[in-house]
C-alpha positions as CSV (number, residue, x, y, z in Angstrom):
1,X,9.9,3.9,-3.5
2,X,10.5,7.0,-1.5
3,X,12.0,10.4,-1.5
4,X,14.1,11.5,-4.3
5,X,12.6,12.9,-7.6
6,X,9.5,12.3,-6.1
7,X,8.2,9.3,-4.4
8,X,8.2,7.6,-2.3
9,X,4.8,7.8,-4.7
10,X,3.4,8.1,-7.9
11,X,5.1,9.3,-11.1
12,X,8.4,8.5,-10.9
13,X,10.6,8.4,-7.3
14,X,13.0,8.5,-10.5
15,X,12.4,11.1,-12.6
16,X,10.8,8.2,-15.3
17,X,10.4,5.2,-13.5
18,X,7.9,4.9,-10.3
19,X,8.9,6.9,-7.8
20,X,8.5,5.4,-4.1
21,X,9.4,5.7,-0.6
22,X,8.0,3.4,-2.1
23,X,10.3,4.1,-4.8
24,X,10.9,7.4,-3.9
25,X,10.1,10.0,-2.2
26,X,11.6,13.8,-1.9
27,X,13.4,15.8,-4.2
28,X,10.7,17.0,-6.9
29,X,12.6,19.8,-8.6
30,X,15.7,19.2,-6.8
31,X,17.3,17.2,-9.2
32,X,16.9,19.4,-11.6
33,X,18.6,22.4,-9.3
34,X,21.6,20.1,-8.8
35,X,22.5,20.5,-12.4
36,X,23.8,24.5,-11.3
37,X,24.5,23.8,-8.1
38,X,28.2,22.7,-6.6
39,X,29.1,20.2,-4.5
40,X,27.8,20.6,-1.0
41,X,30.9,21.4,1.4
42,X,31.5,20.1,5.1
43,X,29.9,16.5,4.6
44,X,30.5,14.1,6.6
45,X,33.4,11.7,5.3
46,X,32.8,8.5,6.6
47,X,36.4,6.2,7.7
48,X,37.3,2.8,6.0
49,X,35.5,-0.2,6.7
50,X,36.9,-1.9,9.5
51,X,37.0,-5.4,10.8
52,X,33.1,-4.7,12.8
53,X,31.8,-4.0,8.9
54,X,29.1,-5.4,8.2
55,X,30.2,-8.9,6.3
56,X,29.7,-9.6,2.7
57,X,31.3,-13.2,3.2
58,X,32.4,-15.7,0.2
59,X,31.3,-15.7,-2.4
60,X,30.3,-18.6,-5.0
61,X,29.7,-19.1,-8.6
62,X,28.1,-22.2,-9.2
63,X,25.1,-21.2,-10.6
64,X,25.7,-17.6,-11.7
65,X,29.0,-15.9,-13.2
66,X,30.7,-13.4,-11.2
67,X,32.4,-12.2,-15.0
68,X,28.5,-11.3,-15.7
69,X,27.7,-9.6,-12.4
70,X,30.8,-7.6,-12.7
71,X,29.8,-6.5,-16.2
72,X,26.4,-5.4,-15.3
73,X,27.7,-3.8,-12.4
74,X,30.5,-2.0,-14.9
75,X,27.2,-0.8,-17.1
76,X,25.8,0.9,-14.5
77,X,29.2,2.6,-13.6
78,X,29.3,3.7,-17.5
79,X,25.9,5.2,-16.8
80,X,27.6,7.4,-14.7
81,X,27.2,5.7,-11.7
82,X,29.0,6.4,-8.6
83,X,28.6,4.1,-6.4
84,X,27.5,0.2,-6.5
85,X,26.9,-2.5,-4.2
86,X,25.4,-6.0,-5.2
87,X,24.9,-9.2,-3.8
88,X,23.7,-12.6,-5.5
89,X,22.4,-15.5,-3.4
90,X,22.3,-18.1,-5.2
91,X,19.8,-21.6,-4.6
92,X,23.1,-23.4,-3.5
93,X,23.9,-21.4,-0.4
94,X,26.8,-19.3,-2.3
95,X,27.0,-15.7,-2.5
96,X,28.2,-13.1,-5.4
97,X,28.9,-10.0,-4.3
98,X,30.4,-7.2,-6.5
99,X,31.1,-3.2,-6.1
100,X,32.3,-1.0,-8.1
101,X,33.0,2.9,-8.0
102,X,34.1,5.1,-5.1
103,X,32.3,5.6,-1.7
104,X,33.3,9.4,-1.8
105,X,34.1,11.5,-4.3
106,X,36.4,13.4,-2.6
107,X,39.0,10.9,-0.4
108,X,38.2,8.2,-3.7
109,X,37.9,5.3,-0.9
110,X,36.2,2.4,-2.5
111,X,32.9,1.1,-2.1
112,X,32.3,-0.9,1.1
113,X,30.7,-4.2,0.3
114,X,28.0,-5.2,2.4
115,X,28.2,-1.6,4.0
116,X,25.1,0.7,5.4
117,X,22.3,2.6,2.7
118,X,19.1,4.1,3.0
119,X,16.9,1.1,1.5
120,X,14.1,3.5,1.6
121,X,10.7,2.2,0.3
122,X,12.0,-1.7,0.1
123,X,11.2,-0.6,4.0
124,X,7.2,-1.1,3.0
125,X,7.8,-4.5,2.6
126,X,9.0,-5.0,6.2
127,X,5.7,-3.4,6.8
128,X,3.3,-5.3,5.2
129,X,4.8,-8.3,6.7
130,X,4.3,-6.9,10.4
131,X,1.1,-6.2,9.3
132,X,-0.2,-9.6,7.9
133,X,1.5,-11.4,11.4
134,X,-1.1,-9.2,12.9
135,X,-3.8,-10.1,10.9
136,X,-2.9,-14.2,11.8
137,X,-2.7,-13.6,14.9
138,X,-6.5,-12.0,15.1
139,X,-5.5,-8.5,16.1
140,X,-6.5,-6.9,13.1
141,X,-8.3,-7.6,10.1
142,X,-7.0,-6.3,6.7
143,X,-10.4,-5.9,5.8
144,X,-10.4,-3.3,9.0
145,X,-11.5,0.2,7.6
146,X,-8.9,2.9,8.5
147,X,-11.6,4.5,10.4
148,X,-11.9,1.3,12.6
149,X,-8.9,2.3,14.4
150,X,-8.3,5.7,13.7
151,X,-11.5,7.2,14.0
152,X,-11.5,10.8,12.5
153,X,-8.1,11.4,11.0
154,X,-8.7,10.4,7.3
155,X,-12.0,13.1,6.8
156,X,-13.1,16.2,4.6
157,X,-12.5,16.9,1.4
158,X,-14.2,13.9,0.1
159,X,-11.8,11.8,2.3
160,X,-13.5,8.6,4.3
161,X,-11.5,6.4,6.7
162,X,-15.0,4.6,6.5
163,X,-14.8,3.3,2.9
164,X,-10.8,2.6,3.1
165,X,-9.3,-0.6,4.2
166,X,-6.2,-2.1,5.3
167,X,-5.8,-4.0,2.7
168,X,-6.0,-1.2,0.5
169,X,-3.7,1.2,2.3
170,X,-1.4,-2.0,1.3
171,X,-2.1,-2.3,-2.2
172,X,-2.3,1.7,-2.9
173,X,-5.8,1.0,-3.8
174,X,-7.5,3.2,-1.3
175,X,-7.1,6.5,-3.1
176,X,-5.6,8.5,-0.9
177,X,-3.6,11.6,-1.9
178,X,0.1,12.0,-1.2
179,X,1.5,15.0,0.9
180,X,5.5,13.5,1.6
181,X,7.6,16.1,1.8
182,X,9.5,17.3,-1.0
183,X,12.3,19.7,-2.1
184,X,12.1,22.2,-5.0
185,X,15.4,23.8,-4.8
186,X,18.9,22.7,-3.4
187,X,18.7,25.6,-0.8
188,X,15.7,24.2,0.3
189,X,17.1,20.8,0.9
190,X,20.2,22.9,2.7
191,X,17.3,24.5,4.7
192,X,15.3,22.0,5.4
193,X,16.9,18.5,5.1
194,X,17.1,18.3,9.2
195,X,13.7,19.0,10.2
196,X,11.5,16.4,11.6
197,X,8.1,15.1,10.6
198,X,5.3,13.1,11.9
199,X,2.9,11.1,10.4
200,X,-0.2,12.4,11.6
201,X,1.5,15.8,10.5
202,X,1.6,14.4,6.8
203,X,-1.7,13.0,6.9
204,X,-3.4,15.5,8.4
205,X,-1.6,17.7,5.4
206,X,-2.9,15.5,3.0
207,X,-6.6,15.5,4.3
208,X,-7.0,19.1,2.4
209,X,-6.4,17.3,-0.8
210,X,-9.3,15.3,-2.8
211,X,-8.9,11.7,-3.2
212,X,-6.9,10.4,-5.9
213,X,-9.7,7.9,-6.5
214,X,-12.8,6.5,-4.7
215,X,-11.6,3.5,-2.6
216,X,-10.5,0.4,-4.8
217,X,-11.4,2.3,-7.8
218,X,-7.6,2.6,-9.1
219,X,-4.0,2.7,-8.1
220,X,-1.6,5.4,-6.9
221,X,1.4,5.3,-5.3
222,X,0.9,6.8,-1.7
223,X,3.5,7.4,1.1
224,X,1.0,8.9,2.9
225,X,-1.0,5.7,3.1
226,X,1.9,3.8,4.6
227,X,1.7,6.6,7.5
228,X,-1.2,5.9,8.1
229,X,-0.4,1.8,8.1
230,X,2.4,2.7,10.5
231,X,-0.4,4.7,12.8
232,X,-2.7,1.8,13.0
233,X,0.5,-0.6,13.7
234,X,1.2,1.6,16.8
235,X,-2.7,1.6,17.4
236,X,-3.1,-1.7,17.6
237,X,0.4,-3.4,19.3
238,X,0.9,-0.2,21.6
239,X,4.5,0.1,19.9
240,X,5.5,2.0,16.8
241,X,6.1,0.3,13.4
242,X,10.2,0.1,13.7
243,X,9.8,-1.8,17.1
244,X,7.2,-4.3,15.4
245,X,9.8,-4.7,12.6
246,X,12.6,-4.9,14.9
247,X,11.1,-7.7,17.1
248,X,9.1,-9.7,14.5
249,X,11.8,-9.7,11.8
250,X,15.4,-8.2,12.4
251,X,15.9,-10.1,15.7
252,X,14.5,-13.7,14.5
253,X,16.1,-13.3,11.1
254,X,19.4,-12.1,12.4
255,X,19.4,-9.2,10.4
256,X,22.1,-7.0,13.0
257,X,22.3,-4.4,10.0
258,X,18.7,-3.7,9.8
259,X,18.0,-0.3,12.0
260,X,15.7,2.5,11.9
261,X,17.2,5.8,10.6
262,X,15.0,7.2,14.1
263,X,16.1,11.2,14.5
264,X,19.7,10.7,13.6
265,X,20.4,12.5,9.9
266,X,23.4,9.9,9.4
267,X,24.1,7.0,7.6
268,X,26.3,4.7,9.8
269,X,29.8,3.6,8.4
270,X,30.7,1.9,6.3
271,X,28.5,3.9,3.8
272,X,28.8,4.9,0.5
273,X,27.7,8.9,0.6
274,X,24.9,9.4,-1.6
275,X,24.5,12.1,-5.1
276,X,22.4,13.4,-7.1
277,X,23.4,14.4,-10.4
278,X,22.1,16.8,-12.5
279,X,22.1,17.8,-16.2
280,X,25.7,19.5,-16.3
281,X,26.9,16.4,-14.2
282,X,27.6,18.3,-10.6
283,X,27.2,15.7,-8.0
284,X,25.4,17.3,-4.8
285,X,25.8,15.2,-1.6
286,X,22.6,14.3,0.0
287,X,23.7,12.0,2.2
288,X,22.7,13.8,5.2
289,X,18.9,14.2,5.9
290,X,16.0,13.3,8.3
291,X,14.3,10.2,7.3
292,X,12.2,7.8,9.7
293,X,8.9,7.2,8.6
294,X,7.4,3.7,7.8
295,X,7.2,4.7,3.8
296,X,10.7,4.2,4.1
297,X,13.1,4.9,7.3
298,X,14.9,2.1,7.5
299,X,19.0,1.4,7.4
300,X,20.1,-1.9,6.1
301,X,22.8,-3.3,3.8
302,X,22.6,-5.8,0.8
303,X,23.2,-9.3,2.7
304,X,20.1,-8.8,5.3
305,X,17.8,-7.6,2.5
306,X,18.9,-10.8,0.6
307,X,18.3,-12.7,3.8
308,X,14.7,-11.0,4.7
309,X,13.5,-11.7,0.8
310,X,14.7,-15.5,0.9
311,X,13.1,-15.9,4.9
312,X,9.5,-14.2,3.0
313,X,8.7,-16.0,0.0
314,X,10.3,-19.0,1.7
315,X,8.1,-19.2,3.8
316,X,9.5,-18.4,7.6
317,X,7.9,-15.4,8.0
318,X,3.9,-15.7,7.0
319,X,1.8,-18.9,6.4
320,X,1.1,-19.7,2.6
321,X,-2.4,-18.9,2.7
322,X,-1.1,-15.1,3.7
323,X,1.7,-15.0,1.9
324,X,-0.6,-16.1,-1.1
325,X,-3.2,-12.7,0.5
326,X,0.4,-10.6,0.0
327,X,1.5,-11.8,-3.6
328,X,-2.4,-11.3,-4.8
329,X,-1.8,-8.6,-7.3
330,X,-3.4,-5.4,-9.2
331,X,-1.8,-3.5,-12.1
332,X,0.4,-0.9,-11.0
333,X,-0.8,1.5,-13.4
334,X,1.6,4.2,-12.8
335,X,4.4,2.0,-13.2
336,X,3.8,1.0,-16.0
337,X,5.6,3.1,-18.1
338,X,9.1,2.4,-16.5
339,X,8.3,-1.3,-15.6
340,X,6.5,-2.9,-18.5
341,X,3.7,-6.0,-16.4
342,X,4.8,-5.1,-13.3
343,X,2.0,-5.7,-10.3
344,X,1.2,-4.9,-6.9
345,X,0.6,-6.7,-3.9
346,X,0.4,-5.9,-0.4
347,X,3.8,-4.3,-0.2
348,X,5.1,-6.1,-2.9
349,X,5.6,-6.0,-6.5
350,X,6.0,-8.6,-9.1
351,X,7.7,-8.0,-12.5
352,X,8.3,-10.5,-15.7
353,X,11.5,-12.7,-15.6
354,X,12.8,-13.1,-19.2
355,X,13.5,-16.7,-18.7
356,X,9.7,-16.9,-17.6
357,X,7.6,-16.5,-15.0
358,X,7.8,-13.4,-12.3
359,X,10.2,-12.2,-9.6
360,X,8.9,-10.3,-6.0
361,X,10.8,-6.8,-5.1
362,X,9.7,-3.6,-4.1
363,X,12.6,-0.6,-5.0
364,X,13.8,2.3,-2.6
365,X,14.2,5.8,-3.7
366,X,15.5,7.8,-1.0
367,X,18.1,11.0,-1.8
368,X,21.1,9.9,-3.2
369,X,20.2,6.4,-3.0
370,X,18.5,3.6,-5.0
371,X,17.9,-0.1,-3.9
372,X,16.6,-2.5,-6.4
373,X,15.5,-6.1,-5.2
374,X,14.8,-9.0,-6.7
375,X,13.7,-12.7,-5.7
376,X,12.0,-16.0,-6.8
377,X,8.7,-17.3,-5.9
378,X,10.3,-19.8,-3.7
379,X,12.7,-17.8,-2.1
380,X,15.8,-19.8,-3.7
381,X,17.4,-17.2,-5.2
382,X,17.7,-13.3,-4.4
383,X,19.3,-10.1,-5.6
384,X,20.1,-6.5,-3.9
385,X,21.2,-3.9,-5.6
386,X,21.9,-0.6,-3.8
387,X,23.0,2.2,-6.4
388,X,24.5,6.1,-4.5
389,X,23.3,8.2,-7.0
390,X,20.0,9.5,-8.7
391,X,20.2,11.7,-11.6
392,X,17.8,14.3,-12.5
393,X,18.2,13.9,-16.0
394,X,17.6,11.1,-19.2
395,X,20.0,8.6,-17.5
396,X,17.4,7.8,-15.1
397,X,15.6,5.5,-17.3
398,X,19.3,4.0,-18.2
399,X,20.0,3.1,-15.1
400,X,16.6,1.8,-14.5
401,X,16.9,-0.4,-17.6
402,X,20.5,-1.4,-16.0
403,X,19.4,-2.2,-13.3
404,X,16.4,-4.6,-14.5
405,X,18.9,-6.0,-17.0
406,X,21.4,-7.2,-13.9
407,X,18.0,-8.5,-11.5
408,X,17.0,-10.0,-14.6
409,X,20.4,-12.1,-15.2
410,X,21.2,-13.0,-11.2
411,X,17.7,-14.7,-11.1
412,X,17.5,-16.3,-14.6
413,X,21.7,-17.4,-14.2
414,X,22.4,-15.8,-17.5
């Protein structure tokens, strides 16, 4: 999902579930650091909501019990938690919408419902959306090979934009190798959390790396790919991927807390400040860092996510025959492990419902943040999660299981 523990890629954006900017993306050995490291000083505390907060509006329970949200949302907070933000849609119009723990661990303010977080990779499926409008409207092909439109950058080391497709780029079937930026050490983070990136800087920084497979051969998580999606998006419109998004989603949609992080290092308010926590339970604030790439640079809160999953699989956004293209899956390998059946699309993933059938998400893994989605196949019903902390220890894989349990319950009503 994006940058955290690693990923927005392969292994695990949390330390033992998938990682990405995608699920996650930067902070490698990082999370490990933060276990002997103290709090960062001088952040930036972020005032109360006020009345131009983004709005979590009423809520209703007609179909799914707030007493259950509140105790999933109270599991994750045992976990060790810090922060939590969730909102329910529910087939009937109504909305749940539960937080728990503090915003800051210093001033104790409470958790802003509705407010700002990094959504990180859930940004890829904004992506892949832009990207199939472009294919309906003729001007690309997601059988286009990456070297189609950007002749010469994917090359050497057994690389070939030749043999790789759009499609696969999509799907994380085209092999190629992942070089997002990570952190190894919390001085590096200190050192380096400001400093800008391009893509054509991380691609061309992956090109001396083999290929993780030969194209549609296999499946691996790759940030890089999606820089290389959101070169051909600028390629081919003349604008870059967060205008495309912007124009062809936010603006019809209405989503007016959807933005592109761009150059600024902040998170607006309201905003829960984002941790990591390490093995001797030392939070480290790492709200503050550079983050605007199309693996997973986008802003956003819980009610526009809801309202951009229930607008997709409904059907407002792509025709059926590509939104049927976008939910045609492939294992997810990699995933596996942390997310037993899940599958990927093209920017999408589907995972097992326990009262049958499959739900559509994609997670975000950005520092200090974790976004976990969830909606039906018709677009009736939708979850959003956003968690402000990681851990760089076992209760990773608790708080993933948490977190499945709750999406699990909001779309089956339990």
């Amino acid at each position: 999902m994006n940058r955290t523990v690693s990923p927005r890629s392969t292994a695990s954006p949390h330390s033992g579930a998938p990682a990405s900017r995608g699920n996650g993306r930067r902070l490698a050995a990082l999370s490990a650091a933060c276990a002997v490291t103290a709090v960062l000083a001088g952040s930036l505390v972020s005032p109360p909501a006020s009345a131009s907060a983004p709005a979590s509006g009423p809520a209703t329970a007609s179909e799914y019990g707030r007493a259950q949200l509140q105790r999933d949302v109270d599991a994750l907070r045992k976990i060790g938690v810090i922060g939590v933000d969730t909102q329910v849609a529910t087939a009937d119009g109504g909305r749940l919408v539960v937080t728990g723990g503090v915003a800051d661990l210093r001033t104790k303010r409470p958790v802003p419902a509705g407010g700002y977080t990094r959504i990180a990779s859930v940004t890829k499926i904004f992506v892949a959306t832009v990207v199939l409008q472009l294919s309906q409207e003729g001007t690309l092909s997601l059988d286009d090979t990456v070297e189609r439109w950007l002749p010469g950058v994917v090359k050497g080391n057994g690389n070939d934009g030749g043999a790789i497709t759009i499609r696969q780029l999509l799907q994380h079937t085209g092999g190629v190798p992942e070089a997002y930026p990570t952190f190894t050490s919390v001085e590096e983070y200190l050192k380096h959390r400001y400093d800008p990136f391009t893509p054509g800087q991380i691609v061309a920084e992956a090109m001396k790396k083999k290929p993780d497979f030969a194209p549609g051969k296999g499946w691996m998580y790759s940030n890089t790919g999606y820089m290389l999606i959101s070169m051909i998006i600028e390629k081919a419109t003349g604008n870059p991927w967060h205008v495309e998004v912007r124009d062809r989603i936010s603006r019809p949609l209405g989503l007016r807390h959807t933005r592109w992080s761009g150059a600024s290092v902040n998170v607006p308010s309201p905003h829960a400040k984002g941790y990591l926590v390490g093995v001797q339970n030392t939070p480290v604030d790492v709200t503050k860092h550079f983050d605007g790439d199309a693996a997973g640079g986008l802003i956003s809160t819980t009610g526009d996510v809801n309202r951009f999953l229930r607008a997709l699989m409904g059907g407002r956004l792509l025709p059926p025959a590509l939104l049927e293209q976008m939910r045609a899956t492939v294992p997810a390998t990699a995933f596996e492990a942390a997310w037993p059946g899940v599958r990927y699309g093209l920017g999408v993933m589907s995972r097992p419902l326990s009262c049958g059938g499959v739900y559509w998400s994609h997670g975000g893994d950005d520092l200090g943040y974790r976004t976990r989605t969830g909606v039906t196949a018709d677009g009736r019903r939708s979850v959003v999660l956003a968690m402000s902390t990681q851990f760089g220890d076992a209760r990773t894989q608790a708080q993933e299981k948490a977190a499945t349990e709750l999406i699990d319950h909001a779309l089956c009503g339990k």
